[in-house]
GUDO-643119 format. One line per 5 residues: number of its first residue (from 0); their letters; for each residue x, y, z of N, C-alpha, C, CB. Coordinates in pm, 1 decimal. Glycine has a CB too. Layout:
N
NUM = A = X,Y,Z,X,Y,Z,X,Y,Z,X,Y,Z | ...;
This chain:
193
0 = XXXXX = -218.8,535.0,416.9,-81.2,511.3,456.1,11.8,520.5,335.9,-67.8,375.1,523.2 | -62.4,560.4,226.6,11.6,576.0,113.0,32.6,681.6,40.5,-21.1,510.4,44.0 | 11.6,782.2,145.8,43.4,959.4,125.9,211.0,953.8,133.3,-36.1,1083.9,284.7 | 232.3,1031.8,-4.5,383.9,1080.5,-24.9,351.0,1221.9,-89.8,489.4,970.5,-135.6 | 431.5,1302.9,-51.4,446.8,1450.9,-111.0,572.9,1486.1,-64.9,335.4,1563.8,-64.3;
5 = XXXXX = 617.0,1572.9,-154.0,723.7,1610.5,-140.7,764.4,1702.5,23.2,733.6,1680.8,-270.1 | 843.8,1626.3,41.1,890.0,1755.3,172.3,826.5,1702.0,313.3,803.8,1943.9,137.3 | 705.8,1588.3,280.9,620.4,1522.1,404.1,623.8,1463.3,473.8,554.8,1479.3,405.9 | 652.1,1416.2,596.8,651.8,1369.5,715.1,580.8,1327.8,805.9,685.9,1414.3,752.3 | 583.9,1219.9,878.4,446.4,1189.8,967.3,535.6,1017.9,1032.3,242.3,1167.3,829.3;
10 = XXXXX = 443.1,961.4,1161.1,456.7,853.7,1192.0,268.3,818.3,1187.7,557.2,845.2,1333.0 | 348.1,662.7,1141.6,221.9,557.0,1086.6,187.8,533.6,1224.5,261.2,397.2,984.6 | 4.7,495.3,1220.3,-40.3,461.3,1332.6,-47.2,289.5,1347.7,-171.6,535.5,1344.6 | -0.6,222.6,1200.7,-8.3,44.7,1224.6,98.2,-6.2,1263.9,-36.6,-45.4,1104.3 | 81.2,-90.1,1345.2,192.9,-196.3,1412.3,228.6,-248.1,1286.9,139.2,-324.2,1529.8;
15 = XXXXX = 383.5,-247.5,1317.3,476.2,-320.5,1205.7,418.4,-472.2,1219.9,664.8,-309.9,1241.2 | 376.8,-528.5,1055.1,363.1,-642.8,1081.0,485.8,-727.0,1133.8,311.4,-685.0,978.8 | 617.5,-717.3,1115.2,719.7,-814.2,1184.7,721.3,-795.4,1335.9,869.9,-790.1,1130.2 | 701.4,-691.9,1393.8,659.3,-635.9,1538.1,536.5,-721.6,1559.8,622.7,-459.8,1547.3 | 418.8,-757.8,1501.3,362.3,-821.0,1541.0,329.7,-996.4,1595.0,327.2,-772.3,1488.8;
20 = XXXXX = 474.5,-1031.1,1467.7,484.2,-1185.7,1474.0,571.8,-1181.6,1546.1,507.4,-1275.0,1359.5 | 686.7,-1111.0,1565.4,791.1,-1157.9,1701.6,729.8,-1152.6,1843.0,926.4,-1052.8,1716.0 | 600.9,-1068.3,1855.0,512.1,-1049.9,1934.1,473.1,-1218.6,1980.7,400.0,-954.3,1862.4 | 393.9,-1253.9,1898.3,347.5,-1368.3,1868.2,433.9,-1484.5,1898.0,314.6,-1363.3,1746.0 | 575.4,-1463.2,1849.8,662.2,-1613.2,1842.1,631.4,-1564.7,2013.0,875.4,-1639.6,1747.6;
25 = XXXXX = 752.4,-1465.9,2047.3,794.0,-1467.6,2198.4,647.5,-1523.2,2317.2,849.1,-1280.7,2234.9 | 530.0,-1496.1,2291.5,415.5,-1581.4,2364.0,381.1,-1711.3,2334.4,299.5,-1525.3,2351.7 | 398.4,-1784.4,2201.5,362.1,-1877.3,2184.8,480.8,-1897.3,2116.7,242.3,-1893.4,2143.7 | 572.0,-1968.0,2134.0,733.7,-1955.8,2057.7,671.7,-2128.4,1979.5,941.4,-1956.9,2214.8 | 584.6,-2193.8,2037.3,565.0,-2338.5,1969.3,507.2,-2319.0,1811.9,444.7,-2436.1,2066.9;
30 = XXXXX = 392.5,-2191.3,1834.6,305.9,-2188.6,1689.7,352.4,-2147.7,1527.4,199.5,-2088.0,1716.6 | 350.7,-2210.7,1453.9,359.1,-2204.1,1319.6,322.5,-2203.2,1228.5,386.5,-2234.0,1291.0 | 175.1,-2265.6,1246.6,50.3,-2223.3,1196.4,-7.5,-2150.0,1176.4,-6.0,-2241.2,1217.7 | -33.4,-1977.2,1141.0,-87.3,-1891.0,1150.0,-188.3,-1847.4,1079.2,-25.4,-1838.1,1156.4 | -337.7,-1861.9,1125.4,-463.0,-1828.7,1044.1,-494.0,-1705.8,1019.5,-570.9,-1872.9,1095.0;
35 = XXXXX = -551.2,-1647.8,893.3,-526.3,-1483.3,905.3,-676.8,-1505.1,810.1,-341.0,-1381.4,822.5 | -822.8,-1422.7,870.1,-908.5,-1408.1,782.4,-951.3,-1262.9,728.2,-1003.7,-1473.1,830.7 | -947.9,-1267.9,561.5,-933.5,-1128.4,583.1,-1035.9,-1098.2,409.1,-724.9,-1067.3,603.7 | -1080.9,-992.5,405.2,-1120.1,-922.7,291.2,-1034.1,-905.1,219.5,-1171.4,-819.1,304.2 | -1067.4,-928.9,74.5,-918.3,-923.4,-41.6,-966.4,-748.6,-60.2,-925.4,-1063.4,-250.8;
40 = XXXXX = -1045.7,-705.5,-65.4,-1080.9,-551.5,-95.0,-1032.4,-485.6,-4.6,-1219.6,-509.9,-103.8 | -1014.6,-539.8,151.8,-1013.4,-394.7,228.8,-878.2,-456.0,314.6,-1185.9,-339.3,340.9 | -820.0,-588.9,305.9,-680.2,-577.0,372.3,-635.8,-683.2,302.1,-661.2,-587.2,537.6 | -597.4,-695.9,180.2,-509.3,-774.9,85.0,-376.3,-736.2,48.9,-569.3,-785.4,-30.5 | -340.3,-611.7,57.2,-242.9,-544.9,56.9,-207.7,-577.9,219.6,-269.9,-396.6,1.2;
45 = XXXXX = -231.5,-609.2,312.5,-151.0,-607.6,444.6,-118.3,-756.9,405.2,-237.5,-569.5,611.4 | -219.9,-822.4,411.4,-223.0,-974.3,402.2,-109.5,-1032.4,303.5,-370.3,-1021.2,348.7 | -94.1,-943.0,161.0,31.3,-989.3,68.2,202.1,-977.7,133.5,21.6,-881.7,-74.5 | 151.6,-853.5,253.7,318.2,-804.4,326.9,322.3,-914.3,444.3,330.2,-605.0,412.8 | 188.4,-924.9,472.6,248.4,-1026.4,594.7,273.9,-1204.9,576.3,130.9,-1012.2,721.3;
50 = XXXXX = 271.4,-1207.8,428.8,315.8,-1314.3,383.4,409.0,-1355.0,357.6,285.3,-1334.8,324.2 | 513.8,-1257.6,320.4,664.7,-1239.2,324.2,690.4,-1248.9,482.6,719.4,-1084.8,252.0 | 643.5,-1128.5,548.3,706.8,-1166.5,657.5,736.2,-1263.3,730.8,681.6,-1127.4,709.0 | 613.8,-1362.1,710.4,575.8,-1456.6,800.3,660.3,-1587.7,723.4,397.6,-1466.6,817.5 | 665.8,-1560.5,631.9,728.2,-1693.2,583.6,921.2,-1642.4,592.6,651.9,-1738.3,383.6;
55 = XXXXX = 926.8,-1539.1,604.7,1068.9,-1490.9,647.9,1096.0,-1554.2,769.8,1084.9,-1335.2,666.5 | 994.3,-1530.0,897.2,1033.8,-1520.2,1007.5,979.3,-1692.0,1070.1,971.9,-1372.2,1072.7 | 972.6,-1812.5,948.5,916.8,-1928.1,994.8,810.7,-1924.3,1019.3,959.9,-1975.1,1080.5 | 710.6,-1858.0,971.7,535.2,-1913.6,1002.9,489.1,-1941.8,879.2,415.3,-1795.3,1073.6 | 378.7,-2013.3,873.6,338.9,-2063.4,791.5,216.7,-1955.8,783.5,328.6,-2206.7,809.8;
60 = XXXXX = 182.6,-1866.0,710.1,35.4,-1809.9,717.2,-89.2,-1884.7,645.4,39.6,-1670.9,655.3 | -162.8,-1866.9,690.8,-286.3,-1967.2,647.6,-410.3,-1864.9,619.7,-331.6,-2090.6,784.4 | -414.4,-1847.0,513.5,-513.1,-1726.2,461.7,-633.7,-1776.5,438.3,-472.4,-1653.3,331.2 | -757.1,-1740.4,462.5,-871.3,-1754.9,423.6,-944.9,-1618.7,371.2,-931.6,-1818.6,526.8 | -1053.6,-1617.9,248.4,-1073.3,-1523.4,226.4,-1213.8,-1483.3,259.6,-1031.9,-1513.3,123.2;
65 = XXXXX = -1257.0,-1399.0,337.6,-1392.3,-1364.0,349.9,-1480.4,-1269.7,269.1,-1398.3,-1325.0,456.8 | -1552.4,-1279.0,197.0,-1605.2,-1176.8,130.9,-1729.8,-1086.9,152.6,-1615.3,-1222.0,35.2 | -1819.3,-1174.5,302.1,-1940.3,-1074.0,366.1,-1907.1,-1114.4,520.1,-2132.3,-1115.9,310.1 | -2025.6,-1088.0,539.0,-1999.4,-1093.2,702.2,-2000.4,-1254.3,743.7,-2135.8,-1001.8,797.1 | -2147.1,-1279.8,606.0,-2192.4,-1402.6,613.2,-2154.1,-1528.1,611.8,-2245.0,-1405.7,557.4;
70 = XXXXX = -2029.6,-1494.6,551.7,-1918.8,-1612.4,551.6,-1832.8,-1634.6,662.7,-1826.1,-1595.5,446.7 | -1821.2,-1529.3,735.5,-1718.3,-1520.2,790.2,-1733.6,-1642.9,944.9,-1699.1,-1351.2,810.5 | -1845.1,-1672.7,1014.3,-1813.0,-1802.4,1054.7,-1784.1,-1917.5,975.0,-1897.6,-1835.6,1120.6 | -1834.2,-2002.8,884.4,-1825.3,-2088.7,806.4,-1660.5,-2085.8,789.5,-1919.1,-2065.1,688.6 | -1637.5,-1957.0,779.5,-1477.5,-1996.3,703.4,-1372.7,-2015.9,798.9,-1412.6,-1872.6,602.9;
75 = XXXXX = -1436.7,-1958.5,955.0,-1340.3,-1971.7,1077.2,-1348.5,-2116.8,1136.3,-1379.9,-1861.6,1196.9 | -1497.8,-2142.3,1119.5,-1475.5,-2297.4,1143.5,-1393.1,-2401.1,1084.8,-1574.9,-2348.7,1127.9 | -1406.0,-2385.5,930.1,-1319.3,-2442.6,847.8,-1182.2,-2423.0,856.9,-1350.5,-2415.4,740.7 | -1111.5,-2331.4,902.5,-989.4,-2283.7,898.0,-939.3,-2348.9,1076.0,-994.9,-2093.3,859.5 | -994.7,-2335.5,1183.8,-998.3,-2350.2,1302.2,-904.5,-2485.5,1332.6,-1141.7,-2350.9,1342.0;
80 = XXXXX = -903.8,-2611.5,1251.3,-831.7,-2698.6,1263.9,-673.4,-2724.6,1212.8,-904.2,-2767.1,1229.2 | -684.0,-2622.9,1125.5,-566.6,-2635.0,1041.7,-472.6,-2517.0,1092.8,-604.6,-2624.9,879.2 | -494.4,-2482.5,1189.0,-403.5,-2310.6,1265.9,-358.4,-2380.7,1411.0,-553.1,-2118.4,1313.4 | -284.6,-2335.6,1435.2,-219.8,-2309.1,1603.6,-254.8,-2175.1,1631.4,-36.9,-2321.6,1628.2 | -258.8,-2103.4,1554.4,-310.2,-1953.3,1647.4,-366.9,-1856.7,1524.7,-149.1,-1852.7,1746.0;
85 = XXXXX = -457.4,-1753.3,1580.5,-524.6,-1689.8,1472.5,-475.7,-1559.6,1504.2,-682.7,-1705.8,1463.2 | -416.9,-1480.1,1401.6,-394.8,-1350.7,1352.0,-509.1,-1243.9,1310.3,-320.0,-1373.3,1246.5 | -574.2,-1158.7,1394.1,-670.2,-1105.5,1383.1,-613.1,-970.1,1296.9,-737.6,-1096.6,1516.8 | -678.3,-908.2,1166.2,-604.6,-789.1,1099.6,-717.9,-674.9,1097.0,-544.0,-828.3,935.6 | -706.9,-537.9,1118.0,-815.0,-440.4,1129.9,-894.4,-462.0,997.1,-759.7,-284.3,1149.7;
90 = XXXXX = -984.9,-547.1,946.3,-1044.4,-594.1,841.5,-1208.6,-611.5,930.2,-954.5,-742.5,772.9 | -1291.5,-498.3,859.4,-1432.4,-458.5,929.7,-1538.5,-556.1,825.9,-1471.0,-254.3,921.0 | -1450.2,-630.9,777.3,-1581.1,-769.7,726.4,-1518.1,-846.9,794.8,-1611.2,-840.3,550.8 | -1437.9,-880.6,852.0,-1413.7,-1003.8,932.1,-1479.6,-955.3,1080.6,-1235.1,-1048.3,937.7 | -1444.2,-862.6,1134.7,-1455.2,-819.7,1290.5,-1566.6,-683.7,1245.7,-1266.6,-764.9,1384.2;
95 = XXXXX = -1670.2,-761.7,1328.7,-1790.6,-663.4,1383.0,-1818.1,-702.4,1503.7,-1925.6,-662.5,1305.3 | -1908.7,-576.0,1507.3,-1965.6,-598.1,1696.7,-2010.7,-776.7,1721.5,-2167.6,-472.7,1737.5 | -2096.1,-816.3,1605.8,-2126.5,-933.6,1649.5,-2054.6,-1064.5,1596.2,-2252.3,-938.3,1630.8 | -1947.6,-1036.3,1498.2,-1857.4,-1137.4,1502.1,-1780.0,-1117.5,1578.7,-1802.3,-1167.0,1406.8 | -1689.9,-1046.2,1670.9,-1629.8,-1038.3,1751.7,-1631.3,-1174.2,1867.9,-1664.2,-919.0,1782.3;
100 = XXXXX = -1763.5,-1167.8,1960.2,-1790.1,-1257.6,2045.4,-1809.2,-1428.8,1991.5,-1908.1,-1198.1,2106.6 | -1833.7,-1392.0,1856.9,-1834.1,-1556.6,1774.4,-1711.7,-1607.5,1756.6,-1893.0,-1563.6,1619.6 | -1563.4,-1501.8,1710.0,-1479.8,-1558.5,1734.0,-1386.5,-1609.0,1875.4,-1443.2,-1507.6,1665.1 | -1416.6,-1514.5,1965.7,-1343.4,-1550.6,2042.0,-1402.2,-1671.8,2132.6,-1304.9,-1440.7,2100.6 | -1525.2,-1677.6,2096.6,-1593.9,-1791.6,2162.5,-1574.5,-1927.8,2108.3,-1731.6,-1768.6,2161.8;
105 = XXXXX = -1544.3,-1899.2,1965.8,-1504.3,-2028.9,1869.4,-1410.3,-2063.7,1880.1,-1504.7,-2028.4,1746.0 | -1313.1,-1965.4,1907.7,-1159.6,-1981.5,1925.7,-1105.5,-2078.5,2031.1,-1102.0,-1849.6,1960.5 | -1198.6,-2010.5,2154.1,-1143.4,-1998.2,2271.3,-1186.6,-2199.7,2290.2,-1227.8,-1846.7,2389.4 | -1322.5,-2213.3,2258.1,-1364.7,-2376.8,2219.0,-1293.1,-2443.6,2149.2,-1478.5,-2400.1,2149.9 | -1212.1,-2408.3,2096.7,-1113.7,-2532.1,1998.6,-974.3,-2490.1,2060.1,-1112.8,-2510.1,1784.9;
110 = XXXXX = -961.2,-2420.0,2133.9,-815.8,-2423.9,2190.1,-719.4,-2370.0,2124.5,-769.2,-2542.5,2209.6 | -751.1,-2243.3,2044.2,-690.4,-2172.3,1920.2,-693.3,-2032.8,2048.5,-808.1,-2164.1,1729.9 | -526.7,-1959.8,2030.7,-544.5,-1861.1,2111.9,-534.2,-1771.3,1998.7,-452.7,-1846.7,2234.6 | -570.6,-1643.0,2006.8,-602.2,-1513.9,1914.2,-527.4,-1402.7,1946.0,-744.5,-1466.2,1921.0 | -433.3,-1339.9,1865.8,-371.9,-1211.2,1850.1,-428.8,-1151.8,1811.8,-282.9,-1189.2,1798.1;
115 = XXXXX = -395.3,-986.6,1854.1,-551.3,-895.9,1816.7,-383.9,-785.5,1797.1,-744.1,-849.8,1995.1 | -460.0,-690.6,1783.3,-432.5,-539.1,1727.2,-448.0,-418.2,1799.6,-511.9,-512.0,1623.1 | -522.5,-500.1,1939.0,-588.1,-367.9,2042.6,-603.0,-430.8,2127.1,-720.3,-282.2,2020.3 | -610.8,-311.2,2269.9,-634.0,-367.5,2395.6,-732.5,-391.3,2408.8,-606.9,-316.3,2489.0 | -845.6,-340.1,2351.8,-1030.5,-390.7,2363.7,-1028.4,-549.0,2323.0,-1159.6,-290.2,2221.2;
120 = XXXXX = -967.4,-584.0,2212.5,-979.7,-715.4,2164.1,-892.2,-837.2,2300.7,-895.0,-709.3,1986.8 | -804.4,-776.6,2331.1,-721.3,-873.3,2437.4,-825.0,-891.1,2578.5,-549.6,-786.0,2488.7 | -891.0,-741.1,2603.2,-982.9,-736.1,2664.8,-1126.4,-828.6,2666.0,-990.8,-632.4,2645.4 | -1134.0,-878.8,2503.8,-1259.8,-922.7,2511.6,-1231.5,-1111.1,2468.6,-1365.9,-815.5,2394.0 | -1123.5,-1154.7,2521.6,-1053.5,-1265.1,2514.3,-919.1,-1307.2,2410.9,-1151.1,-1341.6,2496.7;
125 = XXXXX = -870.4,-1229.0,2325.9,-759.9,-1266.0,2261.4,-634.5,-1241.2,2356.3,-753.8,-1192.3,2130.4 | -576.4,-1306.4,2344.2,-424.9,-1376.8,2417.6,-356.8,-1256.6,2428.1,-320.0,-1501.7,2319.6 | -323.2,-1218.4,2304.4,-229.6,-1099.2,2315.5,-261.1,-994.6,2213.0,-81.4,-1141.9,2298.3 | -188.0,-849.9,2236.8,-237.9,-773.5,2134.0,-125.4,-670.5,2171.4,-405.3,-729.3,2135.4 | -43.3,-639.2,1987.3,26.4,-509.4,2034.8,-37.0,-355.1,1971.7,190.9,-527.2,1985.2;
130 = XXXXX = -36.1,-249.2,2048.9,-128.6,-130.5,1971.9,-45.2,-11.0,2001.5,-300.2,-106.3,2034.3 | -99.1,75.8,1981.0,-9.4,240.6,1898.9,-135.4,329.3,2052.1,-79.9,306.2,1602.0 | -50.5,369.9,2126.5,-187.9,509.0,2189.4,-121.9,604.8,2106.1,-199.1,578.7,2400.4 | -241.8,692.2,2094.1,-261.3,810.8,2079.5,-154.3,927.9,2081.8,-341.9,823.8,2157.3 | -149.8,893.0,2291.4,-43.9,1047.3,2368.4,108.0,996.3,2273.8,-3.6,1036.0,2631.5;
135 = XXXXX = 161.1,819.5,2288.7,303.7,811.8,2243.0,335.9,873.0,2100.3,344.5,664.4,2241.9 | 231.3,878.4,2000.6,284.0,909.5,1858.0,265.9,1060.1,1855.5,198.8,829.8,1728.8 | 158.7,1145.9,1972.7,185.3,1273.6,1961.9,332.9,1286.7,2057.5,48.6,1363.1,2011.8 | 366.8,1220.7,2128.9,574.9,1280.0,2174.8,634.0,1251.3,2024.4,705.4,1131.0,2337.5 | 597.0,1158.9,1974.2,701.1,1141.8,1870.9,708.1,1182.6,1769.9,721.7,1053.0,1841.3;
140 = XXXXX = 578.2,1268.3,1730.5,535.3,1344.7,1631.9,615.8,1503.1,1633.3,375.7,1348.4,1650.7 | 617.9,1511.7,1766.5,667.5,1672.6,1811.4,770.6,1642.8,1841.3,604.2,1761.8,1925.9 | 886.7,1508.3,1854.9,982.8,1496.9,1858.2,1033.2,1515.4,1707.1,1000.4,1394.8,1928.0 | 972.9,1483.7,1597.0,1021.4,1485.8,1478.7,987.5,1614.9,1401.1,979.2,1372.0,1416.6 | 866.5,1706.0,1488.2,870.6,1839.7,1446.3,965.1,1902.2,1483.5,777.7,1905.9,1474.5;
145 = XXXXX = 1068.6,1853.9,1610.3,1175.5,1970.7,1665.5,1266.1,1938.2,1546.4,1257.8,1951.3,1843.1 | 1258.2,1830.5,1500.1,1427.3,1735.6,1402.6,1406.9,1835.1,1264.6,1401.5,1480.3,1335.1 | 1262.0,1837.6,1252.8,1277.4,1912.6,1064.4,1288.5,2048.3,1126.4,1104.0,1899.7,916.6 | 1251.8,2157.8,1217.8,1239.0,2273.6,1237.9,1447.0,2273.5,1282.7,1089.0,2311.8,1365.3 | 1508.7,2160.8,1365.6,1646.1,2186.3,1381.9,1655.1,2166.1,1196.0,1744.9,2061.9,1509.1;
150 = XXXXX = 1668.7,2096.6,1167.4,1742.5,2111.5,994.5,1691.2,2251.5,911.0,1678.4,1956.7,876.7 | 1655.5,2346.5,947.1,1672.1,2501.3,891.1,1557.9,2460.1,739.1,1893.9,2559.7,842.6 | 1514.5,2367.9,728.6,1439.9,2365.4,601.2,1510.9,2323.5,512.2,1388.9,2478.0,557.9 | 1586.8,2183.2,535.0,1607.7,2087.8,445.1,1500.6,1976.7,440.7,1733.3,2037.0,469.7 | 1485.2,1923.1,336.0,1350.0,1883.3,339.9,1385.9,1689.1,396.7,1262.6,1920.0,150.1;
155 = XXXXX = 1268.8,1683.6,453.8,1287.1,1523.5,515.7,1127.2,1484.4,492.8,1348.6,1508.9,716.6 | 1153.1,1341.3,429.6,1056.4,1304.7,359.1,1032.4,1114.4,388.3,1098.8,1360.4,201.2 | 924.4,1106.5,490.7,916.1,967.9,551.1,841.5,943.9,620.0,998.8,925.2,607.3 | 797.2,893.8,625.3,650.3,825.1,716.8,730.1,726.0,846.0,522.6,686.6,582.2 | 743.9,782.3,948.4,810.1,674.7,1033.3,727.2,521.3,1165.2,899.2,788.4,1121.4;
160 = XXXXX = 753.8,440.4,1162.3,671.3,386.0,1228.6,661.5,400.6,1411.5,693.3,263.1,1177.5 | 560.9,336.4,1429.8,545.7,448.0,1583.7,689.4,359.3,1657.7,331.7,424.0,1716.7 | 718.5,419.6,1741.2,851.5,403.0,1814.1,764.8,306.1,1976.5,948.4,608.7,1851.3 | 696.0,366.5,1995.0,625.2,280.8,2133.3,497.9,221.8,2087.2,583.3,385.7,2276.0 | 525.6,92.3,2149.8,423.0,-21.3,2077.1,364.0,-66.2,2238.7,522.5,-183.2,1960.7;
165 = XXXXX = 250.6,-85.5,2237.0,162.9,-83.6,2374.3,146.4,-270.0,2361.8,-27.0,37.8,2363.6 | 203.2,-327.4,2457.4,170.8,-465.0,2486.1,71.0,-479.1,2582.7,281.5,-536.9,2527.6 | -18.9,-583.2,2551.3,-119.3,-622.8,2641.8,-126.0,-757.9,2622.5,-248.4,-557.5,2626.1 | -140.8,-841.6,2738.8,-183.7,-953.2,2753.2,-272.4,-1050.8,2848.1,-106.6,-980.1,2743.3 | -358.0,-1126.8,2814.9,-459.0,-1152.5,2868.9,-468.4,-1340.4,2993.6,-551.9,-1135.9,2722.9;
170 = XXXXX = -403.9,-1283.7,3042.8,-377.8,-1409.7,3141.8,-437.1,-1527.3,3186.4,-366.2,-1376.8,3235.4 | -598.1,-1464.7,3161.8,-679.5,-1517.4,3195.6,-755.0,-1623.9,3084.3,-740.1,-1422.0,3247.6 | -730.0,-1557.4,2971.0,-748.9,-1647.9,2814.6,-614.2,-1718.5,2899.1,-723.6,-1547.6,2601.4 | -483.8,-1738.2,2858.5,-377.8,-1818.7,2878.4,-375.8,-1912.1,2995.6,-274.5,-1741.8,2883.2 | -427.5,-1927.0,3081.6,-454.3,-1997.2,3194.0,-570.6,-2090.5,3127.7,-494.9,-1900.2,3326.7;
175 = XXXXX = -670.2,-2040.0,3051.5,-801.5,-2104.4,3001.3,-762.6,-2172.2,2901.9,-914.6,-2016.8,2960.0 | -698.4,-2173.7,2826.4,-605.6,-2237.4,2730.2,-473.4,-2318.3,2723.9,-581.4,-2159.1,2673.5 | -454.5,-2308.3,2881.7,-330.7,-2370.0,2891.6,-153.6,-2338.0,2894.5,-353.1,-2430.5,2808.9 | -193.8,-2199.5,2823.4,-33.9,-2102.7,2793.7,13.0,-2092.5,2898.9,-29.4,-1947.1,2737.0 | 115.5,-2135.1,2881.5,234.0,-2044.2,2985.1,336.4,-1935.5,2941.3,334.8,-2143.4,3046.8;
180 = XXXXX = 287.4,-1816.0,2938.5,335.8,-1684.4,2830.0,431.8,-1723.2,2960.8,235.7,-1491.1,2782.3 | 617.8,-1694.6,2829.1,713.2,-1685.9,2919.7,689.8,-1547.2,2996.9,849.3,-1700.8,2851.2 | 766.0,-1562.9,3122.6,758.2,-1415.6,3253.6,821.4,-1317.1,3216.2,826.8,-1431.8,3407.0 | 937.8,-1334.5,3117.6,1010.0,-1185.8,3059.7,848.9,-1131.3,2938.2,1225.0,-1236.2,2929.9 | 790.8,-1228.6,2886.3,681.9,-1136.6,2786.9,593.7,-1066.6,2898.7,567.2,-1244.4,2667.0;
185 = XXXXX = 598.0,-1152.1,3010.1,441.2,-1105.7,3123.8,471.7,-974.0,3164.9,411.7,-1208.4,3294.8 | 651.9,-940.0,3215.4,737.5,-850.7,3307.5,728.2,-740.5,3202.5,904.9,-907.0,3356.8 | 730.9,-751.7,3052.4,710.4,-645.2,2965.3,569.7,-584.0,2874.5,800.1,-678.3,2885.0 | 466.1,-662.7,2953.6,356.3,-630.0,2930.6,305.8,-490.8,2998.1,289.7,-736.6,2960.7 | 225.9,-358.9,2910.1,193.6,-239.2,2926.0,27.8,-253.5,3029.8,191.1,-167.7,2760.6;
190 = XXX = -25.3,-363.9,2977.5,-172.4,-425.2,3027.2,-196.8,-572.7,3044.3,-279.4,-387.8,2928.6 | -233.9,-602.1,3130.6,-245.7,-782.0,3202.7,-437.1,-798.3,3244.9,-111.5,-797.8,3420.6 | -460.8,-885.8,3163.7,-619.6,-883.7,3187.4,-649.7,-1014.5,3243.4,-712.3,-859.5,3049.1;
């Protein structure tokens, strides 16, 4: 995501982290607590941006650091009391096939609801999740090929973020937990599980 060349163009496939916490306030507008477990090697750089954000936008982020797989319950347990809600980040030492079902099972037992990044994850019990398809960033990709081919070959140079953000939410975690996601987040949900 950190390709620049001269003259280059493209839209990013990651959800804006501030897109993701207004996500977050508007379902759970109470939480302020926000647990985020993550690899300093492979998402420390997201984790340093969404620390600004989050403390911009009133959350408190609550970082824990994982460094194998092996840690990675130990540190969710430990962290589990001190969060109102957990921030899941595409970080493949925190989330594997078989930590996956440990967290949401841990989660879902202490009454901690989980933001995810994808509809599989909302699917497999996290509360909510906003994600990027595929077909929307190819319209918007070929919308921004017509914009540089209209400018005659002046050069435009920017990585833009995706314009349609896919909401999903999981009703059935929120009922199991107690949420009452307000009805304007439910009425603008893309997927309801």
């Amino acid at each position: 995501h950190d390709l620049t060349a001269p003259n280059m163009a493209g839209i990013r496939l990651d959800v804006p982290i501030e897109r993701q916490f207004k996500t977050l306030r508007s379902a759970l507008p109470l939480a302020r607590r926000i647990g985020v477990l993550y690899d300093p090697e492979k998402t420390g750089n997201l984790v340093q941006e969404a620390r600004l954000t989050a403390k911009a936008m009133g959350f408190e982020l609550i970082e824990r650091e994982v460094h194998t797989e092996k840690d990675m319950p130990v540190v969710l347990r430990a962290v589990i009391p001190k969060i109102e809600a957990l921030w899941l980040v595409p970080d493949s030492t925190v989330l594997t096939e078989d930590s996956l079902k440990f967290v949401m099972g841990t989660t879902l037992d202490a009454n901690v609801p989980v933001v995810g990044f994808s509809s599989e994850l909302v699917r497999s019990g996290a509360l909510v999740g906003l994600s990027v398809r595929y077909e929307d960033v190819g319209w918007q990709a070929g919308a921004l090929a017509r914009k540089i081919l209209s400018e005659q070959g002046r050069p435009v140079t920017s990585m833009f973020p995706p314009e349609r953000l896919r909401l999903a939410l999981n009703l059935k975690t929120a009922r199991f937990l107690g949420i009452v996601i307000p009805s304007e987040v439910v009425s603008n949900a893309d997927e309801l599980y």
